[in-house]
C-alpha positions in Angstrom: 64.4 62.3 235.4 62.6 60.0 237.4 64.7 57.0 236.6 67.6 59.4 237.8 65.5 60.7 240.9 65.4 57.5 242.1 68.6 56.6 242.1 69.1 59.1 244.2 66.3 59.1 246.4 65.9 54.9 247.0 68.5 55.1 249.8 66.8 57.0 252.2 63.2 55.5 250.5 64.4 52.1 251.6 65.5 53.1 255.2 62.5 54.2 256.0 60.4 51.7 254.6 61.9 49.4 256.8 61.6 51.6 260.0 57.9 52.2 259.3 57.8 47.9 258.9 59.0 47.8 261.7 56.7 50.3 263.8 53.8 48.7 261.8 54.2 44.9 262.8 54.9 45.9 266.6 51.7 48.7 266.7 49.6 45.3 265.1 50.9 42.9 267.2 50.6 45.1 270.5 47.3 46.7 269.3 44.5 44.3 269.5 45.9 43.0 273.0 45.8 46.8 274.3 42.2 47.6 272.7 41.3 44.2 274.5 42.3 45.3 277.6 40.5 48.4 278.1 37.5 46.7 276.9 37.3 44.5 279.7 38.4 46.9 282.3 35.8 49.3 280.9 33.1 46.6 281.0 34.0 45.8 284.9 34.6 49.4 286.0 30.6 50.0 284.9 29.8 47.7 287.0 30.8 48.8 290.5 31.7 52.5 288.8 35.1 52.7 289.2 36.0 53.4 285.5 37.7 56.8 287.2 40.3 54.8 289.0 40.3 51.8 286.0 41.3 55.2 283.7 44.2 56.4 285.7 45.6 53.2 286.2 45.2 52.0 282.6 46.8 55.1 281.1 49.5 55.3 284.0 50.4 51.6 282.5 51.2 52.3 278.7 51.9 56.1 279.2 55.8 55.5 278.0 54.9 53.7 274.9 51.9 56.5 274.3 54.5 59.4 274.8 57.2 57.9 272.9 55.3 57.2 270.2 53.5 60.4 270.0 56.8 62.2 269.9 57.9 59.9 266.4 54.6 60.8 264.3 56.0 64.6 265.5 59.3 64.6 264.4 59.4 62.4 261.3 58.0 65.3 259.8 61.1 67.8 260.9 63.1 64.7 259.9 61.6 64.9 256.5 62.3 68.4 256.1 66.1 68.2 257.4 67.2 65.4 255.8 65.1 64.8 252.8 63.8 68.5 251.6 66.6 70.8 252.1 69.6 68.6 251.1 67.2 67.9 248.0 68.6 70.7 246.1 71.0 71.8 247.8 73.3 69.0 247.0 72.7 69.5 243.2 73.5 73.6 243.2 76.7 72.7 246.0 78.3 69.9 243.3 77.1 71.8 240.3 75.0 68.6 238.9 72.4 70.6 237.8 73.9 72.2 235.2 74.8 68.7 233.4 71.4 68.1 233.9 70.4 70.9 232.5 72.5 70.9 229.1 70.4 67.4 228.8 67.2 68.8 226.9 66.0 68.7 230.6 64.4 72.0 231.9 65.3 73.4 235.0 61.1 73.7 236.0 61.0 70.1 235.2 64.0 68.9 236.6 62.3 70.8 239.7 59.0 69.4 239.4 59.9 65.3 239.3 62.1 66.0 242.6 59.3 67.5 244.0 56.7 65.2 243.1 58.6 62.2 244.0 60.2 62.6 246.9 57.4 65.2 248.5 54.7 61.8 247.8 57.2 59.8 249.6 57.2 62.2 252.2 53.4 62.5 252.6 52.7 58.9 252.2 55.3 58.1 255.3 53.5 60.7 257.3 49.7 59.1 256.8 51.0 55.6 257.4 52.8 56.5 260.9 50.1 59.2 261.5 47.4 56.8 261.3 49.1 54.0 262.5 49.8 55.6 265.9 46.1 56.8 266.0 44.8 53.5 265.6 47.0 52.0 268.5 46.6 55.0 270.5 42.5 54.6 270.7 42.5 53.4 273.8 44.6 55.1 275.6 43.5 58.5 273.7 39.8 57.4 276.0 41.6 57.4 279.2 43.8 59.9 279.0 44.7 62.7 281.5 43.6 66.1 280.2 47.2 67.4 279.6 47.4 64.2 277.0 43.7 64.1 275.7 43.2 64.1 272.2 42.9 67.9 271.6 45.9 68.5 273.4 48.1 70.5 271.5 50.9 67.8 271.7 48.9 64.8 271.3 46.4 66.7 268.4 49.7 66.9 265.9 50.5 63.4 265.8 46.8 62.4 264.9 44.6 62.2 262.1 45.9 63.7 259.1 47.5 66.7 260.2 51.0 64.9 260.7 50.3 64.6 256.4 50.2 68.2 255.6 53.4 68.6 258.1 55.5 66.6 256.6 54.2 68.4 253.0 55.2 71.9 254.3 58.7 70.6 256.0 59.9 68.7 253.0 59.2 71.8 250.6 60.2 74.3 253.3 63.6 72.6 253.2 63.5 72.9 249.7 63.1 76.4 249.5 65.4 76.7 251.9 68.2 75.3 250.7 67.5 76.9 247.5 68.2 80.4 248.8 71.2 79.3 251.1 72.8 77.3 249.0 74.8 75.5 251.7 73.3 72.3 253.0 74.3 72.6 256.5 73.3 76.0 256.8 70.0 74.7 255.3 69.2 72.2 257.5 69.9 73.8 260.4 67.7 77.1 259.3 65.3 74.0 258.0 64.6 73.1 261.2 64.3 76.4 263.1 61.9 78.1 261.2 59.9 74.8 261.1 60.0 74.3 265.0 59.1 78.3 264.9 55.9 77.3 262.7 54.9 73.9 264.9 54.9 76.0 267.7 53.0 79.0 266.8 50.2 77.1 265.7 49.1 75.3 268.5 49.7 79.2 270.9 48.5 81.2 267.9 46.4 79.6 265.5 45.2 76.5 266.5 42.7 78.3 269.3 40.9 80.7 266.9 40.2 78.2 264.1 36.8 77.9 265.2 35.0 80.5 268.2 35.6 78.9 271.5 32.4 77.7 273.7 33.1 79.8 277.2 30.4 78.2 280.2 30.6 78.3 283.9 30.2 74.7 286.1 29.4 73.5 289.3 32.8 72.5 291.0 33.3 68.7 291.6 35.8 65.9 291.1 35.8 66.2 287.4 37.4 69.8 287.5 38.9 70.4 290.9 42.3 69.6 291.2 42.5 69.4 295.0 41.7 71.5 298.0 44.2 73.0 300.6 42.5 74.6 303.7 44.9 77.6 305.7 43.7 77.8 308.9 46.1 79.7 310.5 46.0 82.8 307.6 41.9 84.2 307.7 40.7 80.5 307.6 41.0 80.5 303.2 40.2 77.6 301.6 42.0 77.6 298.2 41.1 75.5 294.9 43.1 74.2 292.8 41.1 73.6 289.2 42.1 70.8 286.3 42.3 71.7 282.7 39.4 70.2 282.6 35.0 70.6 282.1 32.5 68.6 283.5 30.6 67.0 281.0 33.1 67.2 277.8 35.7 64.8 278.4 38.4 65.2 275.8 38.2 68.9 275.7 40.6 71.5 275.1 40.8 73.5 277.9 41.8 77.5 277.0 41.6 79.1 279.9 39.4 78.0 283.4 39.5 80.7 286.8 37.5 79.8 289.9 35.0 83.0 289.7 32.9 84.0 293.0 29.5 84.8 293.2 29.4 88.3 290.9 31.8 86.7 288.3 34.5 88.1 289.1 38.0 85.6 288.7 39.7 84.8 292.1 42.0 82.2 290.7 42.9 79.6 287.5 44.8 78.6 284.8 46.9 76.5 287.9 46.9 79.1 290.2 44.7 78.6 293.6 41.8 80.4 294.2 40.7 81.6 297.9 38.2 81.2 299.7 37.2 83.0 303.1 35.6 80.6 305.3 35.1 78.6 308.1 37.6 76.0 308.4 37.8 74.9 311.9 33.9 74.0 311.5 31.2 73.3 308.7 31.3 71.3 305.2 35.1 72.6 305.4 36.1 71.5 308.9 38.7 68.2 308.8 36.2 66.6 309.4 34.2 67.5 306.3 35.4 66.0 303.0 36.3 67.2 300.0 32.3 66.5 298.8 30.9 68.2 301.6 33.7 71.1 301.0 33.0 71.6 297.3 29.5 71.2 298.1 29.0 74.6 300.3 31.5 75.9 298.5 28.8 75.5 294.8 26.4 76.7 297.9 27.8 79.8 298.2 28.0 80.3 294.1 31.6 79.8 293.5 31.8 78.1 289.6 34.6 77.3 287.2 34.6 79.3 284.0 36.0 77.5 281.1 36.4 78.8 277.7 37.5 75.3 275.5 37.1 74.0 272.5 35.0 70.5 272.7 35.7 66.9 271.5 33.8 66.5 268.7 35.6 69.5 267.0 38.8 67.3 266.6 38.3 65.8 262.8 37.4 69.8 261.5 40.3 71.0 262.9 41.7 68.4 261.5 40.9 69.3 258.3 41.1 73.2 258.5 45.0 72.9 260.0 46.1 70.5 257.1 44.1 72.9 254.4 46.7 75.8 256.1 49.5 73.6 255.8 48.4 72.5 252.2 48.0 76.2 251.0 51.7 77.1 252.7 53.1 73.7 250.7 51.7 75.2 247.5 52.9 79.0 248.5 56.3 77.6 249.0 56.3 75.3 246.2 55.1 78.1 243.8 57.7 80.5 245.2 60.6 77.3 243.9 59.6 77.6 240.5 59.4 81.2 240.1 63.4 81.3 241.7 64.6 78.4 240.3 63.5 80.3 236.6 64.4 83.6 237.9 67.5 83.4 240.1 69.2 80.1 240.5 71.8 79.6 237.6 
């Protein structure tokens, strides 16, 4: 069974072998040069403290290569699932194979268990070498990034670390199970790939958030989570505030929610919608002549804070660890749920 696996499998084994190669020699030739980079930019921006500016710019540079990549260590997971788990069986039930193979002194549990061991290690193994492959080149740029592309983000945190390991577990043997109940292997792809974009995406809106209790504080406004400023001085003289996804003080954060609340806590504004002020704007901190320091700076005067519920940096490697225990537990639902069917129902 495994000689016969193989044979089967080494095709698609030895295609992407040589795509990962690939990806690998140009991530370690381009790495070192990019972690050299923001070294020395980061040692000179201390210096005359810039590193704000040296960030944007650095980031703004590489941002293609740090998408693009991001979106690979995502989908070769979905790609796993589509063309790897649910043609895996599929095939076999559609020509009728199995039966042949079963008449062999080969049971139909084992004949499931060497596809599944096989080609769901290959599966896994692909997925921690591009995973961590992209997370080592990506360093850098992870440390500069914008808060909509920090580390925690929700699109950035699945191609990190080892989660992109326990997705490609669950969409190789979702695929499986799928085509094992349709029976059709275009059907099953397509249905592959649904219910897995259906899962990907309720997890970072549903799941990912409540994994561990969010930290909810209130800041002083400043550069670090203010947006920008628009003063209307022809409508009451309001000056509104537009807030980043962002906290002073935890850089890297996941932002959940952040309003612009007044003095008694109550919200006036947030989550990218502009919060108003009633003010002078034709003279004071807020006048043209004012600044956006000076602004901000009666504004924090008068009591007006950002309140932020997020979920901090340093939470990154558990939630690591929790989300691929889900996935892992799902893998072995599903993969328990093949064996009882293929006894049960398949013939």
């Amino acid at each position: 069974m495994i000689w016969l696996t193989w044979r089967q499998f080494r095709g698609s084994a030895v295609m992407t072998a040589a795509a990962l190669a690939v990806l690998a020699v140009a991530l370690g030739l381009t790495g070192p040069g990019l972690a050299s980079s923001y070294s020395a930019g980061v040692a000179d921006c201390v210096q005359d403290n810039t590193c704000g500016r040296f960030y944007d710019r650095f980031f703004d540079d590489h941002q293609l290569p740090f998408i693009g990549l991001t979106l690979v260590v995502l989908l070769l997971p979905a790609l796993v699932g589509l063309f790897w788990g649910a043609p895996l069986i599929t095939r076999e039930l559609e020509a009728g194979t199995h039966l042949l193979v079963w008449n062999q002194s080969i049971t139909r549990r084992r004949w499931l268990a060497v596809k599944l061991a096989l080609v769901g290690l290959a599966a896994v193994a692909a997925a921690c070498l591009c995973g961590l492959a992209v997370t080592w080149w990506s360093g850098p740029l992870d440390k500069s990034a914008v808060p909509e592309f920090a580390l925690m983000a929700p699109l950035v945190f699945g191609a990190r670390g080892i989660a992109p390991m326990g997705y490609a577990a669950f969409a190789f043997v979702l695929g499986v199970t799928v085509g094992m109940l349709v029976r059709r292997m275009l059907p099953a792809m397509a249905l592959t790939l649904a219910l897995f974009a259906v899962v990907q995406l309720a997890m970072p809106l549903l799941v990912r958030p409540h994994l561990m209790p969010s930290v909810t504080s209130t800041f002083e406004l400043g550069e670090a989570n203010v947006d920008g400023i628009g003063v209307d001085r022809d409508e009451g003289q309001t000056v509104h505030i537009v807030l980043e996804q962002a906290v002073p003080g935890h850089p890297g954060a996941w932002v959940l929610s952040s309003e612009l609340v007044d003095p008694s806590g109550r919200a006036i504004g947030g989550d990218g919608q502009p919060g108003g002020i009633t003010m002078s704007t034709t003279s004071g901190p807020c006048a043209p002549s004012g600044g956006m320091e000076m602004c901000l700076a009666e504004v924090n005067r008068l009591g007006y804070r950002q309140q932020a519920a997020y979920q901090p940096l340093d939470r990154f490697w558990p939630f690591q660890w929790i989300e691929t225990g889900i996935y892992a537990a799902l893998t072995a639902c599903l993969t328990w749920f093949c064996f009882w069917w293929i006894r049960r129902r398949v013939s």
